[in-house]
C-alpha positions as CSV (number, residue, x, y, z in Angstrom):
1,X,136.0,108.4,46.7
2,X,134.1,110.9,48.6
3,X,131.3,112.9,47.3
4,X,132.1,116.8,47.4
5,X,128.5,117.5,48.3
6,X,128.6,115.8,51.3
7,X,125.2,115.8,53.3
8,X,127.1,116.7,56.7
9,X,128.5,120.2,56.7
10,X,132.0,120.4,58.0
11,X,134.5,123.3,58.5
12,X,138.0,124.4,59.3
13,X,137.3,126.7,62.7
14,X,140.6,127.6,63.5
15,X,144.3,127.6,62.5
16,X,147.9,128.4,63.7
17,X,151.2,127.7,62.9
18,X,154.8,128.4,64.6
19,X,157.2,130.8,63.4
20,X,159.0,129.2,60.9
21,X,163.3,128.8,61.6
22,X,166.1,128.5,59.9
23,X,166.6,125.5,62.6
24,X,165.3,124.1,66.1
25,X,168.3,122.3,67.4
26,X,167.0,123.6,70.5
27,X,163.3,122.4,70.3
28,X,162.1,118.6,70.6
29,X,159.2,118.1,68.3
30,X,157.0,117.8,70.6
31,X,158.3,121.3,72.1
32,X,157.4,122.4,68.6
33,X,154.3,121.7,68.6
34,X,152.7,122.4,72.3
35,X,152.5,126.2,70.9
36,X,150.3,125.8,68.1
37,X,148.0,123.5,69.6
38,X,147.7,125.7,72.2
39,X,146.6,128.6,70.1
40,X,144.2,126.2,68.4
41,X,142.4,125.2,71.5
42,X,142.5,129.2,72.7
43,X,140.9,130.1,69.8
44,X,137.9,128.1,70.1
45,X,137.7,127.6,74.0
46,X,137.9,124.2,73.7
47,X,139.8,121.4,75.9
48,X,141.9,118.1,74.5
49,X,139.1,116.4,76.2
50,X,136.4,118.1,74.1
51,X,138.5,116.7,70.7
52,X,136.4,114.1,69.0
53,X,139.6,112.9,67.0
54,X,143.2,113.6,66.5
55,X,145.2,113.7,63.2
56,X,149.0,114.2,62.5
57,X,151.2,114.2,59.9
58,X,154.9,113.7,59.9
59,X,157.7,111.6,58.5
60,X,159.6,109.1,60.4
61,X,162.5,109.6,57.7
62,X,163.2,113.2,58.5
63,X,163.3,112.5,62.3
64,X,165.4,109.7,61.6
65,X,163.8,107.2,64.2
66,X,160.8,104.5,63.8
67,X,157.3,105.6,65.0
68,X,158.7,109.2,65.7
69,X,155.0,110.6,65.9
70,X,154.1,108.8,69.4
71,X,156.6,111.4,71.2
72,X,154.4,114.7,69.8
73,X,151.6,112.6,71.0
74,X,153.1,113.8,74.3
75,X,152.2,117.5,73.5
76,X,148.5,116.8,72.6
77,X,147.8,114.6,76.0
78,X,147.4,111.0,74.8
79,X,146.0,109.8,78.2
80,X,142.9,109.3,78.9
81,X,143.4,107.3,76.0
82,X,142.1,109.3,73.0
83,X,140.8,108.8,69.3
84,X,144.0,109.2,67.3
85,X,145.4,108.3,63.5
86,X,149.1,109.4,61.9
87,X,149.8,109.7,57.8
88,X,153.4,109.4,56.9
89,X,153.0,112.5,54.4
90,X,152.2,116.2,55.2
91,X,149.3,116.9,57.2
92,X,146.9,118.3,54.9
93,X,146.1,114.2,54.2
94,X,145.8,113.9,57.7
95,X,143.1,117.0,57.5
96,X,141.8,114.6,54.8
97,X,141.7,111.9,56.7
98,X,139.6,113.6,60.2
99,X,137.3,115.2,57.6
100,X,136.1,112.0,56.0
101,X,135.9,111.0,59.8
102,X,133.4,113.6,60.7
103,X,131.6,113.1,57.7
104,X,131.1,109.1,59.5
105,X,129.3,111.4,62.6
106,X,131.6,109.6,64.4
107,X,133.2,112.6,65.9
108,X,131.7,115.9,66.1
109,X,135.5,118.1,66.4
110,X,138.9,117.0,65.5
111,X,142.3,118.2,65.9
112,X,145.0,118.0,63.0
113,X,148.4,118.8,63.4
114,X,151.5,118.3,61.5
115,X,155.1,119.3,61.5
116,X,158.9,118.6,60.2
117,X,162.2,119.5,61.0
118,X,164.4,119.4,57.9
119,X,167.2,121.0,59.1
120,X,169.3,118.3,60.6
121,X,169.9,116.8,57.8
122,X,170.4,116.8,53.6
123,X,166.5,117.1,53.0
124,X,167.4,117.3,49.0
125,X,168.9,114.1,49.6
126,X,166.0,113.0,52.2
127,X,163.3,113.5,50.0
128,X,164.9,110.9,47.3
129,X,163.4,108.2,49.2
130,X,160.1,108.8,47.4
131,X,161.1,107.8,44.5
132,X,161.1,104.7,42.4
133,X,163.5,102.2,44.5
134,X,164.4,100.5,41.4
135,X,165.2,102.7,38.5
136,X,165.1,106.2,39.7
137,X,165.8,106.2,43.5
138,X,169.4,104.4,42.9
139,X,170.7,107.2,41.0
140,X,169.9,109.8,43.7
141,X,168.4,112.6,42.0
142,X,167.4,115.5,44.3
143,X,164.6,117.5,44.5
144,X,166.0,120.1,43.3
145,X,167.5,118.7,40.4
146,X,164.3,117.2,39.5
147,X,162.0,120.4,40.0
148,X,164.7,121.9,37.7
149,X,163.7,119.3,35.0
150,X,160.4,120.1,35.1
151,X,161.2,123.7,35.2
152,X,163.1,123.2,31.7
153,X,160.1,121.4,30.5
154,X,158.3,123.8,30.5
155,X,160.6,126.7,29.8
156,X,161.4,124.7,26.5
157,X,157.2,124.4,26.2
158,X,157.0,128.4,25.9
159,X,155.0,128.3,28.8
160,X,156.7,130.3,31.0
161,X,160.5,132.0,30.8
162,X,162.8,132.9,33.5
163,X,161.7,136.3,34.3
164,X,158.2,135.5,34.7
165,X,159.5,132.9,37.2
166,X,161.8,136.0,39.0
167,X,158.7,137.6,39.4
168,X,156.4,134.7,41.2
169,X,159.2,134.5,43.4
170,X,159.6,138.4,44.0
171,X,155.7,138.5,44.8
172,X,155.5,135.9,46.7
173,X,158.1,136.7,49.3
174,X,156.7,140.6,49.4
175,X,152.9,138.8,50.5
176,X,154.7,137.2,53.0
177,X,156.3,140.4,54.5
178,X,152.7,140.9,55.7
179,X,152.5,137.8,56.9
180,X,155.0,136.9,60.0
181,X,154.5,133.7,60.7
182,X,154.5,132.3,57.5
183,X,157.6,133.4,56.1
184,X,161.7,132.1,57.0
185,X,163.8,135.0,58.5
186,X,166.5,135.9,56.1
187,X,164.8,134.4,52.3
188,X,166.8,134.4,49.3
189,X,166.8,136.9,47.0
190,X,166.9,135.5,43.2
191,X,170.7,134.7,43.4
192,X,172.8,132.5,40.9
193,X,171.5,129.3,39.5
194,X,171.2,126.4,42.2
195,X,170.3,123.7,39.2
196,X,169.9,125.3,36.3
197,X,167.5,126.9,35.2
198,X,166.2,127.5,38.6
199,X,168.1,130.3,40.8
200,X,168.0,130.0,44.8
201,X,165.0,132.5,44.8
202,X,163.2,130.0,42.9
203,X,163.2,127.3,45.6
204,X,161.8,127.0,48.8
205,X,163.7,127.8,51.9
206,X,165.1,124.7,54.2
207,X,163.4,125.7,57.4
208,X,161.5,123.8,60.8
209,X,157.7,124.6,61.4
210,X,153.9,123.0,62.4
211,X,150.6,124.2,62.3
212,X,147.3,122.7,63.5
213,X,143.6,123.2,62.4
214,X,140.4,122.3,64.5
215,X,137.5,121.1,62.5
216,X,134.1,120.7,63.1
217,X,130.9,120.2,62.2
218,X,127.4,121.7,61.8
219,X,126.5,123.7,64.6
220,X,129.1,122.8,66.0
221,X,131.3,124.7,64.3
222,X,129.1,127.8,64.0
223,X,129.6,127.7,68.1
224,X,133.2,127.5,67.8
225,X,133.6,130.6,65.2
226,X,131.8,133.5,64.1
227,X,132.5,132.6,60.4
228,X,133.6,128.9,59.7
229,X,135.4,128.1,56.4
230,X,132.7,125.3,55.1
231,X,134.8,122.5,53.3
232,X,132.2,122.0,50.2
233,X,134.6,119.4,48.8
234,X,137.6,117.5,49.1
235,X,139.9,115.0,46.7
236,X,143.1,113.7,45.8
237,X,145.0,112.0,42.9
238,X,148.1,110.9,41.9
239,X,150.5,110.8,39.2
240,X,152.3,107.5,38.0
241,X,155.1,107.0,39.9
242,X,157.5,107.0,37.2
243,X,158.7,110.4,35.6
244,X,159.0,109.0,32.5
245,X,155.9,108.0,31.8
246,X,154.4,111.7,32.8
247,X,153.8,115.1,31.0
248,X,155.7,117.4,33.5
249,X,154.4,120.4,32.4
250,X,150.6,119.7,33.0
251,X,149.2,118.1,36.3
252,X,146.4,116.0,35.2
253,X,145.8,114.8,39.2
254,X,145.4,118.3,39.9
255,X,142.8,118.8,37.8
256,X,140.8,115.5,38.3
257,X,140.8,116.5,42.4
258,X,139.9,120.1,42.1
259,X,137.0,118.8,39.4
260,X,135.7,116.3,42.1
261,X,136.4,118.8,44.9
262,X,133.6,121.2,42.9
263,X,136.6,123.9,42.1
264,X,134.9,124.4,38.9
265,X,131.4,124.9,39.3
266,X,132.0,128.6,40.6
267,X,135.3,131.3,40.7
268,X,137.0,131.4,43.9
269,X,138.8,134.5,44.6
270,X,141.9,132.7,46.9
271,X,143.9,130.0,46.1
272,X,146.6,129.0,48.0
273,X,149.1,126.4,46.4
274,X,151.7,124.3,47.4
275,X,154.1,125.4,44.8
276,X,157.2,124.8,46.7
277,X,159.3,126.0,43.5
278,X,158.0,128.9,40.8
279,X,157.7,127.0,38.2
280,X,155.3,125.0,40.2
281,X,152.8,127.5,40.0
282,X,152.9,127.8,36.7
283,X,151.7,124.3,36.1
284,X,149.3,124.3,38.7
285,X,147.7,127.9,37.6
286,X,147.0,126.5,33.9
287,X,145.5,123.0,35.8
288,X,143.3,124.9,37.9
289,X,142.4,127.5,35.3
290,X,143.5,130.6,37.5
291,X,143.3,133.5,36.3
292,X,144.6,137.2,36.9
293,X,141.3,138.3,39.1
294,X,142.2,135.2,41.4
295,X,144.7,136.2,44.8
296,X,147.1,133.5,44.8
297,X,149.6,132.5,47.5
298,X,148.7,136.1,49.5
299,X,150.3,134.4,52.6
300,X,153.6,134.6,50.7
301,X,153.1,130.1,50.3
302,X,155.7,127.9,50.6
303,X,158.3,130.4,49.0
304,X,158.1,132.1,52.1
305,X,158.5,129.2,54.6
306,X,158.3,125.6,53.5
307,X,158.1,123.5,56.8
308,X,158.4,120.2,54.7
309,X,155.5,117.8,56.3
310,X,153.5,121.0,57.4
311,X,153.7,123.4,54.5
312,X,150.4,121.3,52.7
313,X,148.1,122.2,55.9
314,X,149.4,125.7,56.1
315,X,148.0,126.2,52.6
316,X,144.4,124.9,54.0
317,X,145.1,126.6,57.5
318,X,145.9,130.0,55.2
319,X,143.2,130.0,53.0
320,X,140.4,129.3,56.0
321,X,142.0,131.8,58.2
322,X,141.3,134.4,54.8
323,X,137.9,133.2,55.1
324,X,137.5,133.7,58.9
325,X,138.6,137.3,58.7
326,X,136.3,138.1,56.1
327,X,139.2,138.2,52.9
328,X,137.8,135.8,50.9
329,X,134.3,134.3,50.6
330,X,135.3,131.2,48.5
331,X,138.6,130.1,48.1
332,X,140.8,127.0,47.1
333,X,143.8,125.1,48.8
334,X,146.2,122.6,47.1
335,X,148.8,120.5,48.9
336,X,151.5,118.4,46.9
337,X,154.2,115.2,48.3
338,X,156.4,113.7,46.1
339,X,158.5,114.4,43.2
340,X,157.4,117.2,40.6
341,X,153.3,117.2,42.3
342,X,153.0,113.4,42.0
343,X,150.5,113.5,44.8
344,X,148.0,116.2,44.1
345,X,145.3,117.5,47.1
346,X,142.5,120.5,46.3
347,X,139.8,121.5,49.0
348,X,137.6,124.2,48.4
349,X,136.6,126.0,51.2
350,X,133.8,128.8,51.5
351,X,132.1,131.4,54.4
352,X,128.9,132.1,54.8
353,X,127.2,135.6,53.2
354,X,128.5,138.4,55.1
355,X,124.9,139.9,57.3
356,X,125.1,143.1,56.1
């Protein structure tokens, strides 16, 4: 458990992602992610040799081979041999991960990058293999079918109906026509039920993506950018594993992390959330206590383009890159992996005062 006052400062200092596709058939993962580590290393000036440590996240069951992350390893330059880790989930844990790392003083900068292809493949069906292998996993629910339970949850709760739904999604994909690199060419307008009683516009797209974020820390990271977003805390939780056991219209994970993270000891005026389905939001709005005054999802989120393995680090990527323009002075990020936000991630990320 980490404290979320740490005594070293550390912050996000730069962020890209690709543009998002409807498929890569074309790319090699590793050709996929050269680009956005490129722009990560433009931004600040600095070389692969100046990286302290390296982060990614990925999963070896959407590339459908062992150890798939040693061939991106091939974009970032693995020799001379470097200070590298992987997580088998979406990168903003592997963000976790190179921030605790920096907090050691071990390395003063670090390089996290994540990305997924989910095209090739059934990723509805994919994404099954997270569940309980012996009572749920066997009867092959998809995601979708499973975010629609939780959608009827709370639908039959009074906490939401399905034109307040219509309208997350409505709002969220006209953010992300601002925003072209976090949004999939060609999204889904509400359309007819998918699994009832979500509609296609309720769901995320099915798209291929990365992103990467430098860190650093102190001075450092003043050096590296002319307004670093600070991480002043950091946590995650989980849910049990079984859906049976849970209350699917609260997130009680959510709200233990962004209570250790500090989320509640001021208002932040971002928050970017890993809702990859509208109803989604809903339950993580009421955990986090957001209210109307707070900007949520302004990138468009993962509505817009949800680059499964990737779309978690956008949200931190999106909400620091707010802060480094100037947008926002204190601002929250959530990630979620698994079924229905089993596995919960908030960071809460602020700039310095604006010198007037």
């Amino acid at each position: 458990m980490t404290p979320h006052r740490p005594d070293r400062e550390v912050a996000i200092v730069a962020f890209a992602q690709s543009d998002h596709r409807r498929r890569t058939d074309d790319l090699s993962e590793v050709e996929m992610v050269m680009p956005v580590l490129h722009e990560v290393l433009r931004q600040t000036g600095l070389k692969t040799s100046d990286i302290g440590f390296t982060c990614s996240g990925s999963s070896d069951y959407l590339a459908g081979r062992a150890f798939s992350f040693t061939m991106a390893l091939d974009g970032v330059g693995a020799w001379p041999p470097i200070s590298e880790s992987h997580v088998e989930t979406d990168g903003a844990w592997a963000l976790y991960e190179a921030w605790v790392k920096l907090l050691t003083g071990e390395a003063d900068t670090a390089l996290v990058y994540s990305y997924g292809k989910a095209s090739p493949g059934s990723v509805r069906d994919v994404l099954t293999r997270q569940l309980d292998p012996y009572y749920l996993a066997p009867l092959w629910p998809d995601s979708v079918a499973l975010a629609a339970l939780q959608a009827q949850a709370l639908l039959d709760a009074g906490a939401t109906d399905e034109p307040a739904l219509a309208a997350i999604a409505a709002r969220s994909r006209q953010d992300a026509a601002d925003n072209p690199h976090a949004q999939l060419p060609g999204a889904r307008p509400q359309g007819e039920y998918l699994v009832q009683p979500l509609r296609t516009g309720d769901c995320p797209p099915i798209g291929d993506g990365a992103a990467a974020v430098i860190l650093a820390a102190g001075d450092r990271a003043r050096e590296l950018c002319s307004r670093p977003a600070w991480i002043r805390g950091m946590d995650h939780r989980i849910e049990a594993h079984s859906l049976g056991v849970r209350d699917l219209t609260d997130s009680p994970s959510t709200r233990l992390a962004a209570e250790r993270a500090g989320a509640f000891e001021a208002p932040v005026d971002t928050a970017e959330l890993h809702a990859p389905f509208t109803s989604q939001e809903v339950v993580l709005r009421r955990a986090l206590d957001l209210d109307e005054s707070v900007r949520v999802n302004p990138s468009g989120g993962a509505l817009a383009a949800n680059p499964v393995m990737a779309a978690g680090l956008i949200r931190l990527g999106e909400a620091a890159a707010r802060i480094h323009r100037g947008d926002s002075d204190r601002a929250l990020a959530h990630a979620t992996s698994g079924p229905c936000l089993q596995q919960n991630l908030v960071a809460v990320l602020e700039g310095e005062p604006h010198v007037r």
